[in-house]
C-alpha positions in Angstrom: 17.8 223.4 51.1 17.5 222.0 54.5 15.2 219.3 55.8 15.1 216.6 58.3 16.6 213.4 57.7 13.9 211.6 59.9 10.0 211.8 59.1 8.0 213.6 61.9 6.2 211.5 65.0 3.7 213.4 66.9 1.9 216.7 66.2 4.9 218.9 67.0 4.3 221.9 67.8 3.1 225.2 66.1 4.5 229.0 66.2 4.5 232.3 63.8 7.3 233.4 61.5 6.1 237.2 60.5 2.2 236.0 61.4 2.8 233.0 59.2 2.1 229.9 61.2 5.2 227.6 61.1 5.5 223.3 62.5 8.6 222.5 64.6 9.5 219.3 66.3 9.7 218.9 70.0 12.7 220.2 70.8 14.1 222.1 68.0 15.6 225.8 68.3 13.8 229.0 66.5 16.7 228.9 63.8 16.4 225.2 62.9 13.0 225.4 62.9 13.1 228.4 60.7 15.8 226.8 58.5 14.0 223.3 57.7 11.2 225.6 56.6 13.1 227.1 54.3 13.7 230.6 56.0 16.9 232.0 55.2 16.9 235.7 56.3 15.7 236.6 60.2 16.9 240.1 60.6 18.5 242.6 58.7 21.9 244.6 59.9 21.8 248.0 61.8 23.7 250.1 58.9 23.0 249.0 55.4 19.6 246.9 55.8 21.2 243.6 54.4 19.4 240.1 55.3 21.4 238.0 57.7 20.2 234.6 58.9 22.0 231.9 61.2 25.4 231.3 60.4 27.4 229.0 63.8 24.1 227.6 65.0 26.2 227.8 68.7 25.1 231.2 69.7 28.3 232.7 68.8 27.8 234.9 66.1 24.9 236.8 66.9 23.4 236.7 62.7 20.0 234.8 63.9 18.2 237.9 66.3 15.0 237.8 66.1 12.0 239.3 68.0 10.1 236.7 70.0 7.0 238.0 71.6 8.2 241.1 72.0 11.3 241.0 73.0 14.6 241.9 70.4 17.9 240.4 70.5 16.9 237.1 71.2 19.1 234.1 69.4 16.8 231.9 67.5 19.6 229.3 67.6 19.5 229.1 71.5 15.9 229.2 72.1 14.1 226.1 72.0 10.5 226.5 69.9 7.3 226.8 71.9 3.5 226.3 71.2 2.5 229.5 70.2 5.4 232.3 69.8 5.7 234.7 67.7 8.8 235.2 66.0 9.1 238.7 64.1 12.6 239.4 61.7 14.7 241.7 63.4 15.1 245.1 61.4 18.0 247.2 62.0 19.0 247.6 65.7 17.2 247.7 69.3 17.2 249.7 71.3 18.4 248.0 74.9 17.1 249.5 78.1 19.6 250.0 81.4 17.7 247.9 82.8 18.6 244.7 80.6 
């Protein structure tokens, strides 16, 4: 399992995995967030429905989509955590507007 190497300074900050509050440091992406809290799985693929979590951690791979505040497709490795998201687990595929 994953966990920081240095203990926490501060109050850090505090966001929703599936409506289930979750503490990140200043800083920190979704996925590491996610990670040192021992989530594994944040969406699941288009075709067969199987779990996929972060895999490059560089915002190559695209296995870390999530849903934040809304919105799908959006790379929990490249996002840095806020005060109050939400963060949902990506199911399947979205559907992407022209407009995007």
């Amino acid at each position: 399992m994953f966990k920081h190497v240095e203990p926490e300074v501060g109050a850090g900050i505090s966001f929703s995995f599936e409506g289930v509050p979750v503490r990140a440091r200043p800083g920190e992406t979704i996925a590491a967030a996610l990670i040192a809290s021992g989530y594994k799985n944040f969406r699941d693929t288009p075709e067969k429905g199987r779990p996929r979590g972060p895999l490059c951690m560089m915002g190559v791979c695209f296995d870390c989509l999530v849903i934040l505040d809304g919105t799908p497709n959006q790379q929990a490795c490249q996002i840095e955590v806020h005060e109050g998201m939400s963060v949902q687990r990506q199911r399947g595929a979205a559907l992407i507007s022209p407009d995007d």
